[in-house]
C-alpha positions in Angstrom: 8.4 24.4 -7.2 7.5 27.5 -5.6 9.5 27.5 -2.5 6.9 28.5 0.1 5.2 25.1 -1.5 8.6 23.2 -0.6 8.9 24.3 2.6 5.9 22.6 3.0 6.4 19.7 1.6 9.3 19.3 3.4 7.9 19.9 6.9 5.4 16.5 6.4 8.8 14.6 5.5 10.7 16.0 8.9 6.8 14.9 10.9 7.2 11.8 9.4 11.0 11.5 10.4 10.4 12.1 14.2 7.6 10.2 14.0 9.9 7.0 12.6 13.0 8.0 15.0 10.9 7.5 18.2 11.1 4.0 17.4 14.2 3.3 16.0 15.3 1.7 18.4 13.1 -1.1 17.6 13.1 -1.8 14.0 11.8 -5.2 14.1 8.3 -6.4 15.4 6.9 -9.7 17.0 9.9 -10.9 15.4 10.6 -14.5 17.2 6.5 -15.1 16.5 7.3 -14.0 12.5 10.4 -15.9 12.1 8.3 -18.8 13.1 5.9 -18.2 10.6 8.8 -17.4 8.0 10.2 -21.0 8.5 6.8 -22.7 7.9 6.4 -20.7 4.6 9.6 -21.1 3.2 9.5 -25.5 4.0 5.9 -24.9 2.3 7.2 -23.3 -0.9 10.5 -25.4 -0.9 12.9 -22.3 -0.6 15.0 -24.5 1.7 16.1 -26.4 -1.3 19.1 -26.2 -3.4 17.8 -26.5 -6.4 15.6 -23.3 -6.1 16.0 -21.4 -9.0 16.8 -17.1 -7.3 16.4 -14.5 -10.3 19.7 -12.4 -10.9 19.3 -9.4 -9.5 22.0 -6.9 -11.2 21.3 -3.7 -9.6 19.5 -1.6 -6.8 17.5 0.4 -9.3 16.5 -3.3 -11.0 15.0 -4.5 -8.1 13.4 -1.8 -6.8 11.3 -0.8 -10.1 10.2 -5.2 -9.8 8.8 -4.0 -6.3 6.7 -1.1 -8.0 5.7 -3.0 -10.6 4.8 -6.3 -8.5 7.1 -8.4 -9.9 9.6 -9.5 -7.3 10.6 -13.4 -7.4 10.7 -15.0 -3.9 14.2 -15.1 -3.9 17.1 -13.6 -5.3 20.8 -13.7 -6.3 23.4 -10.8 -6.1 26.9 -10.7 -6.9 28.8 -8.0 -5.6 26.7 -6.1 -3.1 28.2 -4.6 -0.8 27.0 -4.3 3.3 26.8 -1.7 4.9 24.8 -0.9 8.3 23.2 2.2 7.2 19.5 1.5 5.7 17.8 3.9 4.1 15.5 6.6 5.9 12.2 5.3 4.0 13.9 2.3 1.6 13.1 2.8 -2.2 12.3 6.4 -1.8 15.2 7.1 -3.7 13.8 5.2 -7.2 10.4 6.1 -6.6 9.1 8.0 -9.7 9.6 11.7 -9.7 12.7 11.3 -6.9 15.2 11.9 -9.7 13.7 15.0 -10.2 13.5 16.5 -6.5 16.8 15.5 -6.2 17.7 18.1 -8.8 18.8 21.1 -6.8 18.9 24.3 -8.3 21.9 26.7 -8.2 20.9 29.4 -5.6 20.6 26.5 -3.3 23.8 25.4 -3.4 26.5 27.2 -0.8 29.9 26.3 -2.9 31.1 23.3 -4.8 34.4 21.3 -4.9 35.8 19.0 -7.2 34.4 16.1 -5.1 31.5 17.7 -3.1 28.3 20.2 -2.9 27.3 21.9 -0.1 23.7 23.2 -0.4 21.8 25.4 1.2 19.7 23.9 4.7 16.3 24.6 1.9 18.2 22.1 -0.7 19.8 19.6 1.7 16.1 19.2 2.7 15.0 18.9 -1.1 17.6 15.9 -1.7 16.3 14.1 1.4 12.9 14.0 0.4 14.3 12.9 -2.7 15.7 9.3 -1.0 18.8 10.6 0.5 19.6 9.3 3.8 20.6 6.9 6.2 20.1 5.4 10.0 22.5 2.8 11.3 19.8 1.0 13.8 20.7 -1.4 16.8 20.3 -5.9 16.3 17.0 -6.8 17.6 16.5 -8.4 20.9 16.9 -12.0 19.2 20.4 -10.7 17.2 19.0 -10.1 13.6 20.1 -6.9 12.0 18.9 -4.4 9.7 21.6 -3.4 7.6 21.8 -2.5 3.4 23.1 -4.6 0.5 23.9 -2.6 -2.6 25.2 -3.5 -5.5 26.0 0.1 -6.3 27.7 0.2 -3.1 25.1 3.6 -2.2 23.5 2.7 1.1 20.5 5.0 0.1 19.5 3.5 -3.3 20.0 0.2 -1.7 18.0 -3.0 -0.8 17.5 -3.7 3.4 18.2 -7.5 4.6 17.5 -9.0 7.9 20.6 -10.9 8.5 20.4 -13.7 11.3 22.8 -13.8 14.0 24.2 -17.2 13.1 25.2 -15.9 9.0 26.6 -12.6 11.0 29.0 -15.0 13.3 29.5 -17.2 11.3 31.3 -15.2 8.3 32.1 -11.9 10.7 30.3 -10.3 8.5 31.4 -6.1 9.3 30.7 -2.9 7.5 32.1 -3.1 3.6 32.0 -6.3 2.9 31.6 -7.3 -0.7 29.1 -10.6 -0.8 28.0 -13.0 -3.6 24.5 -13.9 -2.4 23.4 -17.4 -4.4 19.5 -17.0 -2.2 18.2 -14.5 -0.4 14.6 -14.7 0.5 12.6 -11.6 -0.3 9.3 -10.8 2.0 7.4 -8.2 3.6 9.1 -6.1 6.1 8.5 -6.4 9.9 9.6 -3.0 10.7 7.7 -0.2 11.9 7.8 2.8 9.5 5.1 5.7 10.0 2.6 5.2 7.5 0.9 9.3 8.3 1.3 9.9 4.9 -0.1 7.9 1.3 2.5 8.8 -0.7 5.2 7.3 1.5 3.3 4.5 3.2 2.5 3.6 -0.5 6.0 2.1 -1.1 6.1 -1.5 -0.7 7.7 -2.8 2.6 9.7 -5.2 1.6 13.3 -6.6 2.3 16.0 -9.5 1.7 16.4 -12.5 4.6 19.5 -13.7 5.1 19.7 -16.7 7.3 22.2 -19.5 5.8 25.7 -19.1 5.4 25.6 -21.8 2.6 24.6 -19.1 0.5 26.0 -16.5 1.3 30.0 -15.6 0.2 32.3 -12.5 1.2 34.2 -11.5 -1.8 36.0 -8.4 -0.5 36.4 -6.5 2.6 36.3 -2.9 3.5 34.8 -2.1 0.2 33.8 1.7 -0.2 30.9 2.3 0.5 28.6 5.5 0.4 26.2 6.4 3.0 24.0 9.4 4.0 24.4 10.7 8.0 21.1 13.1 8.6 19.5 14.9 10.9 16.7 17.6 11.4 18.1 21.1 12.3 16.2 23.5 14.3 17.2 27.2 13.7 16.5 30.6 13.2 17.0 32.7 10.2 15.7 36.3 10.6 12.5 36.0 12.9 11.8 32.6 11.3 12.4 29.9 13.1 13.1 27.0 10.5 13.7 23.3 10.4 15.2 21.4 7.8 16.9 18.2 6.9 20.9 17.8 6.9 22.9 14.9 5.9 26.6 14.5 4.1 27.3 12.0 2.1 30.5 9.7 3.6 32.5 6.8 2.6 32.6 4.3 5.3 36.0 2.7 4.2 37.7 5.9 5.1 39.4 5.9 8.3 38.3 9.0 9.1 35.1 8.1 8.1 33.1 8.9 11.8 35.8 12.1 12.5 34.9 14.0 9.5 30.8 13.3 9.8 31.4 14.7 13.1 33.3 17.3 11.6 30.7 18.5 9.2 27.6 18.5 11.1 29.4 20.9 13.7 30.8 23.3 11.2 26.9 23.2 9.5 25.2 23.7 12.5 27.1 27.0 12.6 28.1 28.2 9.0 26.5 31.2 7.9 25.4 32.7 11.3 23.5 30.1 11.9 23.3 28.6 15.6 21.5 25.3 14.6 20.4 22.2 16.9 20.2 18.9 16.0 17.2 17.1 16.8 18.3 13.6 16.3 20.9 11.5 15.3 21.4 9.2 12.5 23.8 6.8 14.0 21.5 5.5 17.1 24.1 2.6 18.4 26.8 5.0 18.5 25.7 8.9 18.1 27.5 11.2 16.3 27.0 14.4 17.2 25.4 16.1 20.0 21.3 15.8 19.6 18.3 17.2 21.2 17.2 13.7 21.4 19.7 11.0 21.5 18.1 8.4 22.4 14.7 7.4 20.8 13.4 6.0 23.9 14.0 8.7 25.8 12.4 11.0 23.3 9.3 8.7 23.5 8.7 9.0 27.6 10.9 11.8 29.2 10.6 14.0 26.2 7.6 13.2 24.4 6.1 16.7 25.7 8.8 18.2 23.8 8.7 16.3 20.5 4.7 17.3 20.5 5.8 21.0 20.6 8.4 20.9 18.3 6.0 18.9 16.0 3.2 21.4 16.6 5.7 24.2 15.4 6.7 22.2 12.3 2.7 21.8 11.4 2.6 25.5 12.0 4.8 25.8 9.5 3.5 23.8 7.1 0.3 25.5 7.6 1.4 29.2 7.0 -0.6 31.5 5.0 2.1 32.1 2.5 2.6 28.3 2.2 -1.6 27.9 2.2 -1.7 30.4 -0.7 1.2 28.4 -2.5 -0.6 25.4 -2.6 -4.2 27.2 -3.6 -2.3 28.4 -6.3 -1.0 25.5 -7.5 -4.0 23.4 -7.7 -5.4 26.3 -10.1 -3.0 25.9 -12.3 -4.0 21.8 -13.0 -5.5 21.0 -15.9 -9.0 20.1 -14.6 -11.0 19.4 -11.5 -10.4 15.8 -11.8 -6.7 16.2 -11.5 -8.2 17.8 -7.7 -10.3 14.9 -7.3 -6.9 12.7 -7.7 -5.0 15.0 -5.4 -8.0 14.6 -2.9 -7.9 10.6 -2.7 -4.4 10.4 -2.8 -4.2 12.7 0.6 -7.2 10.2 1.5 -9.7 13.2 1.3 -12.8 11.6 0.2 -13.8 14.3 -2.5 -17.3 14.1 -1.7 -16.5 16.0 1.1 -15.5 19.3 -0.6 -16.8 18.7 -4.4 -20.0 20.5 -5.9 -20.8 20.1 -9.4 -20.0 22.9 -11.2 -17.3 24.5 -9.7 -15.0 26.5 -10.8 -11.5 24.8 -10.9 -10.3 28.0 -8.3 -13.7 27.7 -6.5 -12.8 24.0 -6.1 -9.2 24.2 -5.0 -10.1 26.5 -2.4 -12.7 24.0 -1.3 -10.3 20.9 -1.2 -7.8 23.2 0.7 -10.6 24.1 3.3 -11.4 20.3 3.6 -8.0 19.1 3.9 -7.2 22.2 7.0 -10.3 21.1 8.6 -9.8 17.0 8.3 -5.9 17.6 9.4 -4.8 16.5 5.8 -2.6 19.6 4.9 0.4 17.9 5.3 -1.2 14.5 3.3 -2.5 16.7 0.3 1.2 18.8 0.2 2.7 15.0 0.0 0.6 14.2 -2.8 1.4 17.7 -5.0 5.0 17.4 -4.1 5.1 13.8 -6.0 2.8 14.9 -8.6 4.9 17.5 -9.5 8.0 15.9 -9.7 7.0 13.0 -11.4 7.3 13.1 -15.3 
């Protein structure tokens, strides 16, 4: 992809990600009135009983490609998933079709390799995020449930997000790494709060595991390893540009210098290369990491919020460039036909009819689309939609 089209497409991922960490700090919604409900539906489908038959779930990428296709069971059983309190920045991103691909980083992108790690360029840390990687560790709701992962591949950003209730958390001190053989978990909807600004992203099915008897749930193992994805949005400069982009590093949180050298990293990346970068948020929002423009989500929402619209505003700008403008022109002329446009257009949630006259040119009607989606505030939405289309096989 043409990178003045990436940099595009990765600005309406970092909107989105400010837009979700203003209110991280409250994952869950309504949630005493939908545990309520919860309990009535699960005595009215019998999933109290314990002869409820939970379909074998063997790995993340399994269940996640039953939640595309519609076919999840009501409950599930796992065997060696491991916990960890990192979720996901947008959960399932990371098997959605055509992530694979974005995550495939080419090689003037990529600062210098190890035997055990990459370090890319801020352009391709920003390409792997938008490709599923990342992680927030969020704070228990007001009634004590928690939003944490369980994976089976013991990768915090491939993995499935559980509500665990504060009596199965007491009562087997459950902590970070433990190794669990679930016999039922219930699988529902999601009460949490994601932005939903773009199609593409909102069009993932909410959805997570429910964890609320210890009966059925056993620890196997603790302090397991298990891998998790620390990001952030860095503002800097580079030339007369001023640029954002995603940065994360991937950890193990069984190491014991497992906090240190996240720490560690994000300080010397800030500053590698010349660069004099600021953070704008910080992944861990019970404990933060690093030092962060906003710390704290709620005081980004009230004290700051004048200052998260600018910053915004210069993302959007951005996004909106000529260079990045012409990119995207440009690569709608090179589909194979005006209804490939017409897909684009619905997916941003363009109604066509808005831009389309019959007989156009496929150039004459890219331009048009382009126009339509400027003038509707939809540049972002349609750059969503070309990202996916091209990375998907």
């Amino acid at each position: 992809m043409d990178d003045s089209l990436l940099r595009g497409c990765v600005a309406a991922r970092i909107v989105e990600a400010l837009t979700n960490y203003a209110r991280a700090d409250q994952p869950l919604t309504t949630s005493r009135r939908w545990w309520r409900l919860a309990s009535r539906w699960r005595s009215a489908s019998g999933l109290r009983s314990r002869d409820t038959d939970a379909i074998f779930v063997p790995d993340d990428e399994s269940f996640w490609h039953s939640a595309a296709n519609n076919r999840l069971p009501t409950s599930v059983h796992l065997v060696g998933a491991a916990l960890t309190e990192w979720v996901a920045r947008v959960p399932g991103l990371y098997w959605r079709a055509g992530s694979a691909q974005t995550r495939q980083v080419e090689p003037g992108k990529i600062l210098f390799r190890t035997s055990r790690h990459v370090t890319y360029q801020p352009l391709g840390k920003s390409q792997m995020v938008t490709g599923g990687i990342g992680t927030l560790r969020f704070p228990p709701a007001e009634d004590g449930y928690r939003l944490v992962t369980l994976s089976p591949s013991h990768n915090a950003s491939a993995g499935i997000p559980t509500l665990v209730s504060p009596e199965v958390w007491e009562a087997l001190q459950l902590s970070e790494g433990d190794d669990l053989q679930v016999d039922r978990a219930i699988c529902r909807d999601m009460p949490l709060t994601w932005a939903s600004r773009f199609p593409i992203i909102s069009g993932i099915r909410r959805i997570c595991l429910v964890l609320d008897d210890s009966s059925t749930v056993k620890v196997l193992a603790k302090k397991t390893p298990v891998e998790v994805h620390p990001f952030s949005v860095m503002e800097y400069e580079d030339g007369n540009a001023q640029l954002h982009d995603f940065v994360y590093v991937t950890a193990d949180t069984s190491e014991r210098a497992f906090r240190g050298d996240v720490l560690r990293f994000f300080d010397d990346y800030r500053r590698d290369q010349g660069r004099d970068g600021t953070y704008l948020t910080s992944a861990d929002i019970v404990e933060p990491m690093w030092q962060a423009m906003f710390d704290d989500p709620a005081d980004m929402r009230r004290q700051k919020a004048p200052q998260l619209r600018l910053i915004e505003r210069r993302v959007e700008e951005a996004a909106t460039h000529q260079e990045v403008t012409e990119a995207l022109i440009r690569k709608l002329c090179s589909l194979d036909a005006p209804g490939d446009l017409m897909r684009l257009s619905e997916k941003a949630e363009i109604p066509y009819r808005r831009w389309w006259i019959d007989g156009s040119t496929l150039a004459n009607a890219a331009q048009r689309l382009v126009d339509a989606a400027i003038q509707s505030d939809r540049q972002l939405a349609l750059l969503d939609a070309v990202h996916e289309e091209e990375f998907t096989p």
